[in-house]
ZAKEKE-724049 format. One record per residue: y, z, x of N, C-alpha, C in turn; residue number from 1; residue in one letter. Coordinates in nm, 2 decimals. Layout:
% residues N
     n.yy     n.zz     n.xx    ca.yy    ca.zz    ca.xx     c.yy     c.zz     c.xx   resi   resn
        Y        Z        X        Y        Z        X        Y        Z        X    NUM      A
...
% end
This chain:
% residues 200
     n.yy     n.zz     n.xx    ca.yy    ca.zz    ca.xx     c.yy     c.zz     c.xx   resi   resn
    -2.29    -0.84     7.29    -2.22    -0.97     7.29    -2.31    -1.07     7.22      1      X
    -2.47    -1.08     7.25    -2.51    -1.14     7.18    -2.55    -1.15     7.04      2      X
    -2.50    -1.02     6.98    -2.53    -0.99     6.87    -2.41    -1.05     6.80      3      X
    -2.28    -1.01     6.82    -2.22    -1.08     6.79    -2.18    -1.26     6.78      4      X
    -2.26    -1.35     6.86    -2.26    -1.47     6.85    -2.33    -1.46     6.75      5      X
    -2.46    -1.40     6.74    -2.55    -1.46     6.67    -2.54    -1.44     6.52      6      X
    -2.40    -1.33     6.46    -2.37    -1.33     6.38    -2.25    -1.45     6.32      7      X
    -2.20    -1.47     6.43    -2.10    -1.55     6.42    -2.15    -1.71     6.37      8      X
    -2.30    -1.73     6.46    -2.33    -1.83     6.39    -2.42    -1.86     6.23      9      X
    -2.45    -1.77     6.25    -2.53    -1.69     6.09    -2.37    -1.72     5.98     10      X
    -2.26    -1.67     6.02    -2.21    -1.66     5.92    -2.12    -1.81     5.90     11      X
    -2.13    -1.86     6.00    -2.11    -2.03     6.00    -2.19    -2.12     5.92     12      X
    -2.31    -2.09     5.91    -2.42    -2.19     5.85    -2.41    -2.08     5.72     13      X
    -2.39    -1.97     5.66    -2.39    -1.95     5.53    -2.23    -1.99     5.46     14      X
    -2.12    -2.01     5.56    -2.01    -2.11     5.49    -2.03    -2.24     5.46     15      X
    -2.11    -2.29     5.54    -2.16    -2.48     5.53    -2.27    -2.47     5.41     16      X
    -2.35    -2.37     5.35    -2.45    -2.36     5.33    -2.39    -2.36     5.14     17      X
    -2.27    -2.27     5.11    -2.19    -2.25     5.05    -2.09    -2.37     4.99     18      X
    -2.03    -2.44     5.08    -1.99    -2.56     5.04    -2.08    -2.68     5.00     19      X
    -2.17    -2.64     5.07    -2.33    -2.75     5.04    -2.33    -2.75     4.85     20      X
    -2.36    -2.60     4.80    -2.39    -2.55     4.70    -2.28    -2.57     4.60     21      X
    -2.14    -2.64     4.63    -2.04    -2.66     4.55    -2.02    -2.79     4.58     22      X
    -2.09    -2.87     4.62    -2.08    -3.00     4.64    -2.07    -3.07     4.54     23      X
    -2.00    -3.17     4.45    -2.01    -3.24     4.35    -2.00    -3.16     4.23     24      X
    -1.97    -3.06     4.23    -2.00    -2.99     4.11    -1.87    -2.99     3.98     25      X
    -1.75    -3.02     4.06    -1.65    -3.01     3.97    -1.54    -3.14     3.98     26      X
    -1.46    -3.21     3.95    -1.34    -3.31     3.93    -1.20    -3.21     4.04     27      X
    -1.27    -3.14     4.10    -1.17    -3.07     4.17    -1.11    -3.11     4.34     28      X
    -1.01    -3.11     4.36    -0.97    -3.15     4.52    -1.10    -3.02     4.62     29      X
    -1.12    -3.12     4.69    -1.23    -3.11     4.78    -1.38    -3.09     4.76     30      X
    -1.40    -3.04     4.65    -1.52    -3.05     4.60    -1.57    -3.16     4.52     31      X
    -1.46    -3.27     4.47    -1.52    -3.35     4.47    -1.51    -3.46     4.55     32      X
    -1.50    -3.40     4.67    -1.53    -3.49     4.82    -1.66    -3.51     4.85     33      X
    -1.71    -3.38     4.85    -1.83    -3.33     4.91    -1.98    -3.39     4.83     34      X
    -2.07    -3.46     4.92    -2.18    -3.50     4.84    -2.28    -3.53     4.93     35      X
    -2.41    -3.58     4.86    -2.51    -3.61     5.00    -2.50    -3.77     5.03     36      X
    -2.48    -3.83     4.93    -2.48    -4.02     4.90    -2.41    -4.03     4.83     37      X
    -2.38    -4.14     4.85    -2.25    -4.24     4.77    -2.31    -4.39     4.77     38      X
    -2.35    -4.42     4.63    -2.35    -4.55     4.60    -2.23    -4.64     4.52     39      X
    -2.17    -4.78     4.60    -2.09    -4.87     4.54    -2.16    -4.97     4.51     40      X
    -2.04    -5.01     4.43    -2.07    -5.14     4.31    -1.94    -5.18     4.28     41      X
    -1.89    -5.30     4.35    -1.77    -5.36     4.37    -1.68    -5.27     4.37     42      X
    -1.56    -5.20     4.29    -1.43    -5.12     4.28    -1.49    -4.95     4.26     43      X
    -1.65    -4.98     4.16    -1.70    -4.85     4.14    -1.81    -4.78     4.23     44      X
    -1.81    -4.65     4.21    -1.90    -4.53     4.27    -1.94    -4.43     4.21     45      X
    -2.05    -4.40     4.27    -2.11    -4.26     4.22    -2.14    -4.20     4.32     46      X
    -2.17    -4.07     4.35    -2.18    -3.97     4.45    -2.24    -3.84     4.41     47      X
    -2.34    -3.79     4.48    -2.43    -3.64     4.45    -2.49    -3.56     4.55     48      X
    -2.47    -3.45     4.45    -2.50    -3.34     4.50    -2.59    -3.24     4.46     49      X
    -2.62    -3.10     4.49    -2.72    -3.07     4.44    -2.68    -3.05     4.33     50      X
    -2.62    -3.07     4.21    -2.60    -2.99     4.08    -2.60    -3.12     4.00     51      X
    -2.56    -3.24     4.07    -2.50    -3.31     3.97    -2.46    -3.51     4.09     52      X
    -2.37    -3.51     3.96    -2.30    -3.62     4.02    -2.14    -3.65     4.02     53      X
    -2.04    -3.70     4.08    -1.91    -3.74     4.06    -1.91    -3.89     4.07     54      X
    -1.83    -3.98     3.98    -1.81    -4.13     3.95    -1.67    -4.11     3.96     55      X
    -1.59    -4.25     4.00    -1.47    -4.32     3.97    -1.49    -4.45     4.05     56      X
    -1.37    -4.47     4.11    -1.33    -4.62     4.13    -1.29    -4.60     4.30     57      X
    -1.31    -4.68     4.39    -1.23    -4.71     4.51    -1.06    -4.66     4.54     58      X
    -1.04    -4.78     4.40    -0.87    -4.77     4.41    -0.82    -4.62     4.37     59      X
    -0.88    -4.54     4.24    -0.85    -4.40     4.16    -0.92    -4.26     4.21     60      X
    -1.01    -4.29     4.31    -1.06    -4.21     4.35    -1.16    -4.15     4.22     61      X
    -1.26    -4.02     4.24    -1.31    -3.94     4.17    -1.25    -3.94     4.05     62      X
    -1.34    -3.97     3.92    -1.24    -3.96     3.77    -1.33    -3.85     3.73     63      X
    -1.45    -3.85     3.75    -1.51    -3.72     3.63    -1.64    -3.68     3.73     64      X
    -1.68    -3.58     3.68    -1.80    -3.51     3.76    -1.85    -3.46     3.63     65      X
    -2.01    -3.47     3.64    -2.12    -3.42     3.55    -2.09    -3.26     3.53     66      X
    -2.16    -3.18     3.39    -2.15    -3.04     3.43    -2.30    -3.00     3.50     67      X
    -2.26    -2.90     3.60    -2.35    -2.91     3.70    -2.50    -2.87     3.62     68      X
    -2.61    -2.88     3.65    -2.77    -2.85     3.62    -2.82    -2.80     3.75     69      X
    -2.89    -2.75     3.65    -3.00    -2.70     3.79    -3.12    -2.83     3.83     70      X
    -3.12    -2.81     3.94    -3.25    -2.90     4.02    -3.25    -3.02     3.97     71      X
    -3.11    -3.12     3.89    -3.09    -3.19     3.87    -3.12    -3.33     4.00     72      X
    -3.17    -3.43     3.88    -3.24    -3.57     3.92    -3.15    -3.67     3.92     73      X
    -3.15    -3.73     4.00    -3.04    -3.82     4.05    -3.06    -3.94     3.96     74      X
    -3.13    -3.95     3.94    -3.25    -4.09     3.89    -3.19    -4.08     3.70     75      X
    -3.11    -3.98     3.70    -3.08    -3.94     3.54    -2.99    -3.97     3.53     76      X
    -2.92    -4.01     3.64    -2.75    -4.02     3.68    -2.69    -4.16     3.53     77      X
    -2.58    -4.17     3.44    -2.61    -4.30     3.34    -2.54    -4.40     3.46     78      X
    -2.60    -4.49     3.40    -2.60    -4.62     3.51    -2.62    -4.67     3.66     79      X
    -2.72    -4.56     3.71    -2.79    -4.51     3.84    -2.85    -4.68     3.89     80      X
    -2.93    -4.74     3.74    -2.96    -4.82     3.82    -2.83    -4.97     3.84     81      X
    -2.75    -4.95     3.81    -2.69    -5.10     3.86    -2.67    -5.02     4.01     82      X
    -2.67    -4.97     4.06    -2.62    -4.93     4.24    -2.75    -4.93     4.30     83      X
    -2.88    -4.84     4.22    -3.03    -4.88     4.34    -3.14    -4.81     4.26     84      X
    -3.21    -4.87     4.27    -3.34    -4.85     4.19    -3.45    -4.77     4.30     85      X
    -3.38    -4.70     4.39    -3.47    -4.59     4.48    -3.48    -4.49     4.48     86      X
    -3.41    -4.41     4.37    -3.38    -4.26     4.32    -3.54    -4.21     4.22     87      X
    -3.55    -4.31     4.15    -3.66    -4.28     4.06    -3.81    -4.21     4.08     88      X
    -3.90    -4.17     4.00    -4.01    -4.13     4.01    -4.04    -4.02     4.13     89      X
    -3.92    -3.89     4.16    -3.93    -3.82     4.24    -3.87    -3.67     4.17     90      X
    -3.94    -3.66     4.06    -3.84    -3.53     3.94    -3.89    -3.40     4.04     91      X
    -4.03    -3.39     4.12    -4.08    -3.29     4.14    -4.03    -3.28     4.28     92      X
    -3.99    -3.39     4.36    -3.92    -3.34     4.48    -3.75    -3.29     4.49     93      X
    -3.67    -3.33     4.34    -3.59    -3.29     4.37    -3.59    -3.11     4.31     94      X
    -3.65    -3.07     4.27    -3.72    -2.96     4.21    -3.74    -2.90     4.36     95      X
    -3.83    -2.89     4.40    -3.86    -2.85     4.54    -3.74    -2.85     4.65     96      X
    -3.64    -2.94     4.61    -3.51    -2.94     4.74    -3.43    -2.83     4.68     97      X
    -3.45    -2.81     4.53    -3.29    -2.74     4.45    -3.39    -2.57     4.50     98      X
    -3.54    -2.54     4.47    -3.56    -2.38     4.49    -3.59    -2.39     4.66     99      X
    -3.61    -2.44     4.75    -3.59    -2.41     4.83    -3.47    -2.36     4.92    100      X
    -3.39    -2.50     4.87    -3.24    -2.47     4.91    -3.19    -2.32     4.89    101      X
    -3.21    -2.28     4.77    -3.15    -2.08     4.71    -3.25    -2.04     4.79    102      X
    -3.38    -2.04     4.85    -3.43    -1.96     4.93    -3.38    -1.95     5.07    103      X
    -3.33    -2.06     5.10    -3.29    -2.06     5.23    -3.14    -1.99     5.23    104      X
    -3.05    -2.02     5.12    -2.94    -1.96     5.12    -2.98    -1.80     5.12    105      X
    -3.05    -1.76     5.03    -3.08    -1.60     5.04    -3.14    -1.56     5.17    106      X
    -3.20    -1.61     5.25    -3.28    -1.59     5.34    -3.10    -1.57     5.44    107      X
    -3.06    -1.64     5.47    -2.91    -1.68     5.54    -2.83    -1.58     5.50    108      X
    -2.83    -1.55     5.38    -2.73    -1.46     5.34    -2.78    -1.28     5.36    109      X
    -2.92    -1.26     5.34    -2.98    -1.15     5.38    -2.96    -1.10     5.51    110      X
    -2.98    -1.23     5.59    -3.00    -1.17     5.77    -2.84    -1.14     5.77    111      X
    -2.75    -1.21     5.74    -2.63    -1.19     5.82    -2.59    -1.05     5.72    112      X
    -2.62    -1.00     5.62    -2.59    -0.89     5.57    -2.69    -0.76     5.61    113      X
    -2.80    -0.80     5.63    -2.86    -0.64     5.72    -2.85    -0.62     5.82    114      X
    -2.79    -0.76     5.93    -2.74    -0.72     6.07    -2.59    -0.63     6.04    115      X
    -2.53    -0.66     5.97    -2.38    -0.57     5.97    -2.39    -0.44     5.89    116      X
    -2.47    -0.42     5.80    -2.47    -0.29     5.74    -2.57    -0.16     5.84    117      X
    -2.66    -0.26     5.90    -2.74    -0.19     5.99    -2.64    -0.16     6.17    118      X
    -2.59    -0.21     6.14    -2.45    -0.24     6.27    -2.56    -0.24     6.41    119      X
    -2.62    -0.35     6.38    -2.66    -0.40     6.51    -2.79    -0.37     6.57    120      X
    -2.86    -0.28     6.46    -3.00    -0.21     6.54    -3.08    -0.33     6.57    121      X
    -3.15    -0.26     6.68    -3.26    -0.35     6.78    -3.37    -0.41     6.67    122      X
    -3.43    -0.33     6.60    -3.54    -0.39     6.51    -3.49    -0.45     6.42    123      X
    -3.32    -0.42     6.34    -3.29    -0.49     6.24    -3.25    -0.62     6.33    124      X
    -3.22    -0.66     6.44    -3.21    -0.76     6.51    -3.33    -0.88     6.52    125      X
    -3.45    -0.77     6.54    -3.57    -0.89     6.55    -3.56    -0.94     6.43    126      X
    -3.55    -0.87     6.32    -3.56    -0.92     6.18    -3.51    -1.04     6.15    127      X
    -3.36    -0.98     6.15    -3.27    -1.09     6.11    -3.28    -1.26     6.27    128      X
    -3.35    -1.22     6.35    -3.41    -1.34     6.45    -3.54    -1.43     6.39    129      X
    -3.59    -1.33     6.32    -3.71    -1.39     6.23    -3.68    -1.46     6.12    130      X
    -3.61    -1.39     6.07    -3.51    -1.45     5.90    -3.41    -1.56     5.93    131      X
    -3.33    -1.59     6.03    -3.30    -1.71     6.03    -3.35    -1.78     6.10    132      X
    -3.48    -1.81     6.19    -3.56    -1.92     6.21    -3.63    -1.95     6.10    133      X
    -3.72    -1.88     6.01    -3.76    -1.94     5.87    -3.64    -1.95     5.79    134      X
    -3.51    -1.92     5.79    -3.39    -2.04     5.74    -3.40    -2.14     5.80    135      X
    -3.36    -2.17     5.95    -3.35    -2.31     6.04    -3.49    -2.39     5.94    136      X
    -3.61    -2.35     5.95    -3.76    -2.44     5.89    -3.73    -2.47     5.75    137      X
    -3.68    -2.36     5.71    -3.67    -2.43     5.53    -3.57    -2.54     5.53    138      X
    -3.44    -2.53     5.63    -3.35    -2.59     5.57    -3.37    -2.74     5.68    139      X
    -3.47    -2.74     5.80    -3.50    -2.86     5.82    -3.59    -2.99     5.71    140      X
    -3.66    -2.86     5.67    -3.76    -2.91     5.54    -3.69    -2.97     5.45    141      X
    -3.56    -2.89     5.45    -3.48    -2.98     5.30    -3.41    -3.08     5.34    142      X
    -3.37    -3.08     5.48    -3.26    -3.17     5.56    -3.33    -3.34     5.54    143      X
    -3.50    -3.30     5.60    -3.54    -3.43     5.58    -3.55    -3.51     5.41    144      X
    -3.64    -3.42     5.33    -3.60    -3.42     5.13    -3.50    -3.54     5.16    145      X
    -3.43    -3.44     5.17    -3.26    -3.50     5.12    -3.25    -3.65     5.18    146      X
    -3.23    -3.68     5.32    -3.22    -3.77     5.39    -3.32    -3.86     5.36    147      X
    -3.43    -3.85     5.33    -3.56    -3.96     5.28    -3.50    -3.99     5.14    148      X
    -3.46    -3.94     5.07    -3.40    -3.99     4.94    -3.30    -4.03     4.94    149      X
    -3.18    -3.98     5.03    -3.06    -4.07     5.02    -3.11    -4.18     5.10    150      X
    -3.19    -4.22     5.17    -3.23    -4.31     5.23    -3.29    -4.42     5.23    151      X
    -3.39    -4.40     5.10    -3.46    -4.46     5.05    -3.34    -4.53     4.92    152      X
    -3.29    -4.47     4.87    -3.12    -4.51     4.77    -3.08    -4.59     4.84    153      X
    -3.04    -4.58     4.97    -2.96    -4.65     5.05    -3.06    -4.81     5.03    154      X
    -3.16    -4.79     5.11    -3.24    -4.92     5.11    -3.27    -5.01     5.03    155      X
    -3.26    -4.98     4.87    -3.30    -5.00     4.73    -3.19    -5.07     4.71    156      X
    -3.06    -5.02     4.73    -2.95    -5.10     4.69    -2.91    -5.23     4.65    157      X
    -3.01    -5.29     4.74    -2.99    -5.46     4.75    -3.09    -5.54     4.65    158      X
    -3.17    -5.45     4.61    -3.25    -5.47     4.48    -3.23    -5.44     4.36    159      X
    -3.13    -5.37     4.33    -3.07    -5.36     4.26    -2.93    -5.43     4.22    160      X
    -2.82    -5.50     4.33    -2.72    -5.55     4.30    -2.70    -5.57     4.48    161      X
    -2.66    -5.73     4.46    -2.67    -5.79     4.57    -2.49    -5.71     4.66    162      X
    -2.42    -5.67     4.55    -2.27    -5.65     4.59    -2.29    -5.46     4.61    163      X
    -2.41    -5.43     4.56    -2.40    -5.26     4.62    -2.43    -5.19     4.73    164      X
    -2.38    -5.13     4.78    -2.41    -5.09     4.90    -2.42    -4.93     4.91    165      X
    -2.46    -4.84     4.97    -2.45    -4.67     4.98    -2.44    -4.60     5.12    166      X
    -2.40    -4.54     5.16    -2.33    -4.44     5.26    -2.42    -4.31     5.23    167      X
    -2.43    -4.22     5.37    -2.42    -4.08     5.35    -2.31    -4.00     5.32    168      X
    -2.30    -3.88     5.29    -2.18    -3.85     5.24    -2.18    -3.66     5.34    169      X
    -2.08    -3.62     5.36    -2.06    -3.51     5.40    -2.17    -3.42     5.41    170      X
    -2.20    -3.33     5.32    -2.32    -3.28     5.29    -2.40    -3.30     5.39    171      X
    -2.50    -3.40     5.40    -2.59    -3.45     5.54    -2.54    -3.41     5.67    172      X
    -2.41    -3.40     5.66    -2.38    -3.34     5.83    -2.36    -3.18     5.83    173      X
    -2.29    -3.13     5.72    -2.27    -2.98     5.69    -2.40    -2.88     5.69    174      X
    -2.53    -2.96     5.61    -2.63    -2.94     5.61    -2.71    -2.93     5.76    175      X
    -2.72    -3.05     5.84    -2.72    -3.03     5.95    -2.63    -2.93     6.09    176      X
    -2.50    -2.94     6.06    -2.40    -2.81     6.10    -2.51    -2.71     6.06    177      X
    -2.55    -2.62     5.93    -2.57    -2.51     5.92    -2.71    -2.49     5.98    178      X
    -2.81    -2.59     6.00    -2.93    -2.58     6.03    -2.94    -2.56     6.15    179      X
    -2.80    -2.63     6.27    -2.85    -2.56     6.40    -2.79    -2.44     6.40    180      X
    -2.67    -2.39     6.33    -2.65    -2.25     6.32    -2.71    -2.19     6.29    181      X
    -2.81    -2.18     6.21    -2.95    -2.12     6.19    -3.03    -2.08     6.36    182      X
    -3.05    -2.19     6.42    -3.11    -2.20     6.50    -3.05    -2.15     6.62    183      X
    -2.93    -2.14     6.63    -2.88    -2.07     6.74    -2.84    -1.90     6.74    184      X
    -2.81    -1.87     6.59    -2.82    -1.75     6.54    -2.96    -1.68     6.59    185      X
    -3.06    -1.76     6.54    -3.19    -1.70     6.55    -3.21    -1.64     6.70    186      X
    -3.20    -1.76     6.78    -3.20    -1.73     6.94    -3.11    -1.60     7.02    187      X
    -3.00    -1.65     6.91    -2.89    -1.49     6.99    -2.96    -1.36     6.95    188      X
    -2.97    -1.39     6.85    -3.04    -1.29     6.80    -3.17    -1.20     6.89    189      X
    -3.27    -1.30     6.91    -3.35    -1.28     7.02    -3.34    -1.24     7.16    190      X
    -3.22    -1.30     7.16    -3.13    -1.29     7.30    -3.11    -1.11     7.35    191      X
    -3.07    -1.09     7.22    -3.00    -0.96     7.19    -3.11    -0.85     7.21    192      X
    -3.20    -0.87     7.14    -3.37    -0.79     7.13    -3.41    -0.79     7.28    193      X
    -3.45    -0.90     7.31    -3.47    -0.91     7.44    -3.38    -0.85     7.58    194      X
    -3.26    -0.88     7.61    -3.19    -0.84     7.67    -3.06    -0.74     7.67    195      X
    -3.08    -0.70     7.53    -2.95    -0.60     7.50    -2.99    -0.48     7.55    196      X
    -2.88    -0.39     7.59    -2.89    -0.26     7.61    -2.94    -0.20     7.54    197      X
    -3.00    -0.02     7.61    -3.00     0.07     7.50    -3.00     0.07     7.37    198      X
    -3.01     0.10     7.28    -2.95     0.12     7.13    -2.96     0.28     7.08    199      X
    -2.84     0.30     7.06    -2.84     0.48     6.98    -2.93     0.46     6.86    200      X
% end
């Protein structure tokens, strides 16, 4: 039984983890919903994610989305600064959120695939209890990244343009969703090791 939660929640946080990863990437319904921050400027906005950025207007919604990059700098975004001059001079930390992030998704995507091909063994159990608690750490590591930079964005705004203001955006909480599924995977998982029956 507890193997099965703890897959269940493993495979929760590598769906959030997945939409994380298609965040802003395209001009498409629902993905270009999804972002970490949103900065406005009277009617207009911009919004990002890990690949990229999406712009339009209040009234028109999303008009265009960048083609996505890797490890892509927010701070590169064109006309970043009329919304906030707090994105800048951080090329190497967003570098650090984009390879971390693929390690934690591999890390997420590994455990929940050797618990099911292994169907459930005791040692592939500890494993995959070990493998997604160093998911839960990496992806707290990036949770904060993220949140210190959209946060510091947020705060900048008013130095930049007395009429802009910025929001968190989806992402921040999805990100957070998958990080305690991480964490409660890990535990079932232990749960399992520790208190499960037998194993053939």
């Amino acid at each position: 039984m507890f193997a099965y939660l703890a897959t269940f929640f493993t495979f929760g946080a590598l769906i959030l983890e997945i939409f994380i990863l298609l965040a802003s990437t395209y001009n498409q319904p629902f993905l270009k919903s999804l972002y970490f921050v949103q900065f406005t400027l009277n009617d207009n906005f911009i919004n990002f994610g890990l690949w990229g950025y999406c712009q339009g207007t209040v009234k028109a919604g999303v008009t265009s989305c960048s083609h996505p990059a890797a490890a892509f700098v927010w701070s590169n975004a064109p006309g970043i600064k009329s919304y906030t001059t707090g994105l800048a001079g951080m090329d190497n930390v967003y570098f650090a959120n984009y390879v971390l992030y693929w390690i934690a998704f591999g890390i997420t995507l590994g455990a929940l695939a050797i618990t099911i091909l292994a169907h459930f063994g005791r040692a592939v159990d500890f494993l995959a209890s070990i493998a997604t608690f160093l998911g839960f750490i990496l992806m707290l590591v990036i949770f904060v990244i993220v949140l210190v930079i959209s946060l510091k964005g947020i705060n900048a705004t008013r130095d930049a343009n007395e009429n802009a203001y910025g929001q968190l955006g989806d992402c921040i909480w999805m990100h957070l969703g998958a990080m305690v599924g991480l964490l409660f995977g890990s535990l079932w998982y232990c749960f399992t090791c520790i208190f499960g029956g037998p194993r053939k």
